[in-house]
C-alpha positions in Angstrom: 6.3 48.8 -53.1 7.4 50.1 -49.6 6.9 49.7 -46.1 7.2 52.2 -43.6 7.3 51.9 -39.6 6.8 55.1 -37.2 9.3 54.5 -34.5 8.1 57.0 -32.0 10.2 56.0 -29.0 13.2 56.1 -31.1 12.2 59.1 -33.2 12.5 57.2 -36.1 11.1 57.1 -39.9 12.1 53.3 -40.8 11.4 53.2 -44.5 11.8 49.8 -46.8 11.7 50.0 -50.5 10.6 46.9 -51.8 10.3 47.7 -55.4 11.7 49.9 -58.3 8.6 53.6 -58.1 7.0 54.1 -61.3 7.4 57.8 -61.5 3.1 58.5 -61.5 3.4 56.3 -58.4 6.2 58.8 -56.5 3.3 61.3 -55.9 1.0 59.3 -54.0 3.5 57.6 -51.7 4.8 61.7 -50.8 1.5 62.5 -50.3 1.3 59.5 -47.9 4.1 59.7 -46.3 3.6 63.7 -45.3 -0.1 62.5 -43.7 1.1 59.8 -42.3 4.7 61.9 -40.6 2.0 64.8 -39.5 -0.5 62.4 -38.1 2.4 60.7 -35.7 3.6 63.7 -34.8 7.0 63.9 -35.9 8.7 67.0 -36.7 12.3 68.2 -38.3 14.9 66.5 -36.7 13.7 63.5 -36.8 16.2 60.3 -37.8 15.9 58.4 -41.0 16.8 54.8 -42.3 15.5 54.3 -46.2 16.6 50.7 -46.7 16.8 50.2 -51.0 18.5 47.3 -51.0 15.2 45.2 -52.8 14.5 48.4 -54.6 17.3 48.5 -57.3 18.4 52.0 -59.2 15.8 53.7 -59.7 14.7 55.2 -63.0 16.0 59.1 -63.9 11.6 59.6 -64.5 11.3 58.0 -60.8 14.1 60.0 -59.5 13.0 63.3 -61.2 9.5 62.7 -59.3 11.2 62.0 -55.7 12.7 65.9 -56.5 9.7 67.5 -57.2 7.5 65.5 -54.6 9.8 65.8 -51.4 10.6 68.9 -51.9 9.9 71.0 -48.9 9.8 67.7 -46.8 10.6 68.1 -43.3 14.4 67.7 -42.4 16.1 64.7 -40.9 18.9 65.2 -38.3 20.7 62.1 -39.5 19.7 59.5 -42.5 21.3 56.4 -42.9 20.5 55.2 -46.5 21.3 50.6 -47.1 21.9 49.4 -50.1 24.5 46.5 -51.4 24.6 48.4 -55.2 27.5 50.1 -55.9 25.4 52.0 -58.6 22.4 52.4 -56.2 25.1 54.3 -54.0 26.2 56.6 -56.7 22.8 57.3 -57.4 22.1 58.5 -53.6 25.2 60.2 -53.2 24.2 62.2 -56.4 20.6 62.5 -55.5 20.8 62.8 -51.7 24.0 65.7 -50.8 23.3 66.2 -46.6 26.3 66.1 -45.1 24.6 64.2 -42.5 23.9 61.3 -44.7 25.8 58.0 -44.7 25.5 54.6 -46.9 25.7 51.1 -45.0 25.3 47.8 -46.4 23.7 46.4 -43.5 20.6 47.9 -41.8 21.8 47.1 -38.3 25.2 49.1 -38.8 22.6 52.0 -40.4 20.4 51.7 -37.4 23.3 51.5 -34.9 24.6 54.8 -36.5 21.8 56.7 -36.2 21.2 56.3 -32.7 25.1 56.7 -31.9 24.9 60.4 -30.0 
């Protein structure tokens, strides 16, 4: 369903969705994802790419579940979301409000964002 990479030297949570959550699945990967940021080490201010673009729109059950479950997750400094759905992108911009957020269609343009100081 995902795939998620650590990128230490980069300061980077790499995240790859690649399938649509069923919302008693959002839980677990939360939970997972929390053990697995605390056991790298990383901390708020940390950079984010969450590439969706094998994921699809997600359901309003799935997206409900992602509010309740990340809530209280630590804070990124900049998140770079990639998707090629015009309604996966009105979805995030709905969902995801940081002004520190941007949408690419490519996940080198996201990556080369993020680490543009």
């Amino acid at each position: 369903m995902y795939r998620v990479t650590f990128r230490k030297e980069l300061n980077l949570l790499d995240i790859e969705w690649l399938a649509m959550f069923e919302p008693d699945r959002v839980g677990d990967y939360a939970r997972k994802l929390r053990d697995q940021f605390d056991a790298e080490g990383f901390v708020p201010g940390y950079l984010l790419r969450m590439d969706m673009r094998r994921s699809g729109v997600q359901a309003r059950e799935a997206v409900r579940a992602f509010r309740r479950h990340f809530a209280g997750f630590p804070q990124a400094s900049r998140i770079a979301v990639v998707t090629e759905s015009a309604i996966a992108r009105m979805q995030v911009r709905r969902e995801m409000t940081q002004p520190y957020l941007r949408i690419f269609e490519r996940a080198e343009s996201a990556l080369t964002w993020l680490l543009r100081r």
